[in-house]
C-alpha positions in Angstrom: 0.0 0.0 0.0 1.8 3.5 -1.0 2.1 5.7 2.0 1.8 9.6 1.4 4.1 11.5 3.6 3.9 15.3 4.5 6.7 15.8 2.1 4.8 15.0 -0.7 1.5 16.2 0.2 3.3 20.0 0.5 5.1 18.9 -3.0 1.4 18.1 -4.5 -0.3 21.0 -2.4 -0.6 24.3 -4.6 -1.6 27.2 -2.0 0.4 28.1 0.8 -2.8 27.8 3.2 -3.3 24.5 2.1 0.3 23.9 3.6 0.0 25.0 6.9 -3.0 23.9 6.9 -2.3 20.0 6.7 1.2 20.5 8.7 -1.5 21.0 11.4 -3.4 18.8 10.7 -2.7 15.3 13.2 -3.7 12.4 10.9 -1.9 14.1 8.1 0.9 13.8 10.3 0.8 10.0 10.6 0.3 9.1 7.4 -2.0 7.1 5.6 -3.8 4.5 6.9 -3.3 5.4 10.5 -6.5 7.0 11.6 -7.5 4.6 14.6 -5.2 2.1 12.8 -7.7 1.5 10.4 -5.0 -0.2 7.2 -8.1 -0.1 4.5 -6.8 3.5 2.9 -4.8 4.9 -0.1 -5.4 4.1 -3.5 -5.2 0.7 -4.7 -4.9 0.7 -8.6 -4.0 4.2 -9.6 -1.1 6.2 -9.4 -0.2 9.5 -7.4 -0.5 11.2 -10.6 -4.4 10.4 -11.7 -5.2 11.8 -7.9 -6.1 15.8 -7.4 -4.5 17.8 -4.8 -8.1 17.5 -3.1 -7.9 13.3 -3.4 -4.2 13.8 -1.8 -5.1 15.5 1.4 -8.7 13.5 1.8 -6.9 9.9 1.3 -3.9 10.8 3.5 -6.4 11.3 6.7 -7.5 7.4 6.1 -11.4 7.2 5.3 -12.6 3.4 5.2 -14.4 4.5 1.5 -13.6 7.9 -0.9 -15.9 7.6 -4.0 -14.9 8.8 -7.1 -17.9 10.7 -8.8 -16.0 11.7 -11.8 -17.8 10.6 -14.3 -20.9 8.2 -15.4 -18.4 5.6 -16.6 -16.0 5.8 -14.6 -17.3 5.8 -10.4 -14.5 4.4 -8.3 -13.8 3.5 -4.7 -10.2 4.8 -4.3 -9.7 3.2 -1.2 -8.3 -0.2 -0.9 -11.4 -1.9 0.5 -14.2 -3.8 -1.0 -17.4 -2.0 -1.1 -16.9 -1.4 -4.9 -19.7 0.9 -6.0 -23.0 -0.5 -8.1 -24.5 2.5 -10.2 -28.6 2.0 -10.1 -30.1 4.6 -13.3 -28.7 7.4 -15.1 -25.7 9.3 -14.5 -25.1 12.1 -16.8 -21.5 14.2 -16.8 -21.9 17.2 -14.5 -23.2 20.5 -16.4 -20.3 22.6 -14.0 -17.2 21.6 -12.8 -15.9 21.3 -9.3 -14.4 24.7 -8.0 -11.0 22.8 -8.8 -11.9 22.4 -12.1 -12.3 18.1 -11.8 -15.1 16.6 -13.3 -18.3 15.5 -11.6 -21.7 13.8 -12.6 -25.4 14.5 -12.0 -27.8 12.2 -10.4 -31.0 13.0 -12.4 -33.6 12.3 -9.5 -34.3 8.4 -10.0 -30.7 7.5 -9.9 -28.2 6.5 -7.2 -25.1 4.3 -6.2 -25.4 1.9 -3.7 -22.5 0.7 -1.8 -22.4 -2.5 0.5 -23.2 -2.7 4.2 -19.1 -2.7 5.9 -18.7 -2.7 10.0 -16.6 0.3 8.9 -19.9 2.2 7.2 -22.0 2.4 10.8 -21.2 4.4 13.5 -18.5 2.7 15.8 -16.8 3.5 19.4 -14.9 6.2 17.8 -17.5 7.7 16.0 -18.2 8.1 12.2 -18.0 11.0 9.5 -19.8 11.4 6.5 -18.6 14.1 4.0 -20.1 15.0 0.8 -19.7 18.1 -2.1 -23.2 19.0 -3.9 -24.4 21.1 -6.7 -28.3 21.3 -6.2 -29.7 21.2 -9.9 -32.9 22.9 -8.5 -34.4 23.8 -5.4 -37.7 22.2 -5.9 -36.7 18.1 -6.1 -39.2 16.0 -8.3 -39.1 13.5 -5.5 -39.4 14.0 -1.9 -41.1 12.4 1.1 -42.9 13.3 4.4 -43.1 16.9 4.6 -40.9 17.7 1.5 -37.8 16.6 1.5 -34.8 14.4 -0.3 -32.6 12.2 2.1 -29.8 12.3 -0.4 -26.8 10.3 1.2 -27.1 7.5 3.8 -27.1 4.3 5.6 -30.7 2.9 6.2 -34.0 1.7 5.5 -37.4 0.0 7.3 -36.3 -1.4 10.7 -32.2 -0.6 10.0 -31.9 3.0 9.8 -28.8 4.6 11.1 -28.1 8.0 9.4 -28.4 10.4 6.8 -27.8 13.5 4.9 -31.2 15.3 4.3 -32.3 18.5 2.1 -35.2 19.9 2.4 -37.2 21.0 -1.1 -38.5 24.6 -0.8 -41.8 24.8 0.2 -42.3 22.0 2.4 -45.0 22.0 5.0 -42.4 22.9 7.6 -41.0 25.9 6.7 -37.4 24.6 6.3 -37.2 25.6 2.9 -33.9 24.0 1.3 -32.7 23.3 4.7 -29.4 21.1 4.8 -29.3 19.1 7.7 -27.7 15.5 8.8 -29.7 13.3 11.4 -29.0 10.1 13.5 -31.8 7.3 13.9 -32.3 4.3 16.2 -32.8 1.2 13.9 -36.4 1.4 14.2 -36.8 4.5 12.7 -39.2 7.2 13.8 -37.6 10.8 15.0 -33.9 11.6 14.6 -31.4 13.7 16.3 -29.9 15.8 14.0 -28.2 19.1 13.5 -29.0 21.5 10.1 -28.3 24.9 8.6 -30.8 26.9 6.6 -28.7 29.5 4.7 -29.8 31.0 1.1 -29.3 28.6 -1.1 -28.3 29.2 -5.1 -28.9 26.7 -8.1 -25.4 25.7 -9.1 -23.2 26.5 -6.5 -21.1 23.9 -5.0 -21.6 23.1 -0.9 -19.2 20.7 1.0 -21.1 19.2 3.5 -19.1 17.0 6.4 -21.7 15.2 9.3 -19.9 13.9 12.8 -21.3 11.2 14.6 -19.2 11.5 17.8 -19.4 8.6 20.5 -16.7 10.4 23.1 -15.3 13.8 23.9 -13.1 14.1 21.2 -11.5 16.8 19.1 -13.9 19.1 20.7 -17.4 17.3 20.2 -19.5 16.4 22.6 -19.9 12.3 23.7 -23.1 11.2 21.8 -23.8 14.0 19.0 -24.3 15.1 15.3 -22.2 18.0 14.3 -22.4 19.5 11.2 -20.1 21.6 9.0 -20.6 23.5 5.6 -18.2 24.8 3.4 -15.0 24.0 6.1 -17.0 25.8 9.0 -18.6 23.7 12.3 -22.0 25.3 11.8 -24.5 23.3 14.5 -24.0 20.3 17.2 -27.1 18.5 19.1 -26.7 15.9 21.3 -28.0 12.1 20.2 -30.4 12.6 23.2 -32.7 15.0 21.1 -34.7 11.7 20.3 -33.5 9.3 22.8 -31.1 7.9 19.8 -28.7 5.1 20.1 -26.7 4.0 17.2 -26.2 0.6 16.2 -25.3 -1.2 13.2 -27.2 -3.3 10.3 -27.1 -4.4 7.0 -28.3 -1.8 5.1 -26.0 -0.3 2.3 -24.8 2.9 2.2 -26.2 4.7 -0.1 -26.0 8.2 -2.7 -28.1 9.8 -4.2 -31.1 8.4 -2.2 -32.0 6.6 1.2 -33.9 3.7 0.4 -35.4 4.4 -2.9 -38.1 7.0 -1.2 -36.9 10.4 -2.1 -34.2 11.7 -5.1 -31.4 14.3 -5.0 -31.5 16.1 -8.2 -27.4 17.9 -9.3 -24.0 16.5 -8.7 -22.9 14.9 -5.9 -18.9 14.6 -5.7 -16.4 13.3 -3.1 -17.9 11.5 -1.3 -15.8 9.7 2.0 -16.2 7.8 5.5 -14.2 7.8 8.3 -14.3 5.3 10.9 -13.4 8.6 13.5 -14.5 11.6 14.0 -12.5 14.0 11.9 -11.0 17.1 13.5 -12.0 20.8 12.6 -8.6 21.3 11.2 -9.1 18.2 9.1 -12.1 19.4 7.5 -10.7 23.0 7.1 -8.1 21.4 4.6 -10.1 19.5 2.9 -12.3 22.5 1.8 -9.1 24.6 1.5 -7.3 22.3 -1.2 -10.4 22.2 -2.9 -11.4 26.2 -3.0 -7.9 27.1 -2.3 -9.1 29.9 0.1 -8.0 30.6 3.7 -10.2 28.4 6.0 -8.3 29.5 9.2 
């Protein structure tokens, strides 16, 4: 397995932020692969130079999947594990690029990819993260459920739910109009705990999205919470105990694009990764710097 050391992550790193950002950054530090000693990271059949400076930094902090949504054709699990992803529909190529300028493809609002159902996909003793860039291709979705809204990226369905990204379609019966949100379930379902932000949203712009499931005190969280981040910034934390939640595992895949088949993101969906920790503010703020190559700090 190739290791990426700081060296060469400064030597494939094109902003000065970007450098100080990841010489702070502790995982980065260690290497690949060492995040909780998880050893299922790094590419397995490409070379350093098909990766982005973006798939650099985001592989080097060890996530147990980092999904490749560069194109319809070509959808790839750059990480060494299994989990190899299973397109269901259409993909189409992307109609804007990623601020880097990579590629990306559009989920048309009946389509997804459907991974498989790893230990390493539920929310463990160390926690989980979920991270995610999106290009909304409207603000009215075609398909929604419940009160009006698209759960877009997650792990779960009837009697195994265990989390998910959510957006909310404007005018839903709530009054959360295109709110972004990530929630945590008990495997029965009913009401999650969850954590959201509601800011004007634009067709077309590009959102990076990262959702904590923290299980201790670490890196700042709180034991037992959702904490969610947008665009590099920790924007909302609420405690598991909103809803009485308790995670646990099952076998339901993790999913894009959709939950279980009941509501439909419509725009790209890019980059998408899993820890098998709970990533560090730091950690996050160079991931969205090395993509947007703006100060995060």
């Amino acid at each position: 397995m190739r290791r990426y050391s700081i060296r060469a992550l400064r030597t494939a790193a094109t902003s000065a932020t970007i450098l100080a950002l990841v010489a702070c950054s502790h995982s980065l530090v260690q290497g690949v692969g060492t995040t909780n000693g998880h050893s299922c990271s790094g590419p397995s059949h490409l070379t350093t130079t098909a990766l982005s400076t973006y798939d650099r930094v985001t592989l080097a902090m060890g996530p147990t999947a980092y999904v490749d949504l560069a194109s319809p054709r070509g959808i790839r699990n750059l990480t060494s594990c299994g989990a190899v992803p299973r397109v269901v529909g259409v993909l189409r190529p992307a109609a804007q690029p990623m601020p880097d300028g990579e590629s990306a493809v559009d989920f048309v609002g009946t389509s997804s990819v459907v991974l498989g159902s790893e230990d390493d996909f539920s929310i463990g003793p160390q926690g989980l993260t979920l991270e995610a860039w999106i290009r909304p291709s409207t603000l009215t979705f075609g398909h929604t459920e419940s009160t009006g809204y698209v759960n877009w990226l997650g792990k779960g369905h009837p009697g195994a739910f265990e989390y998910t990204f959510r957006m909310y379609s404007r005018g839903n019966s709530e009054g959360r109009g295109n709110r972004l949100s990530a929630y945590v379930f008990n495997n029965r379902g009913g009401k999650g705990s969850g954590s959201y932000v509601q800011d004007d949203l634009r067709v077309g712009e590009w959102i990076f999205l990262v959702a904590v499931f923290s299980r201790s005190p670490v890196n700042g969280y709180a034991a037992d919470s959702v904490v969610l981040f947008k665009d590099g910034t920790r924007r909302m934390s609420t405690p598991n105990s909103q809803f009485d939640v308790v995670p646990h595992k099952s076998g339901a895949p993790l999913v894009i694009g959709t939950l279980d088949g009941r509501s439909y993101f419509q725009g790209s969906i890019a980059k998408v990764a899993v820890f098998d920790s709970a990533l560090s503010d730091k950690e996050v703020a160079v991931q969205f710097a090395s993509m947007t190559r703006i100060s995060s700090n």
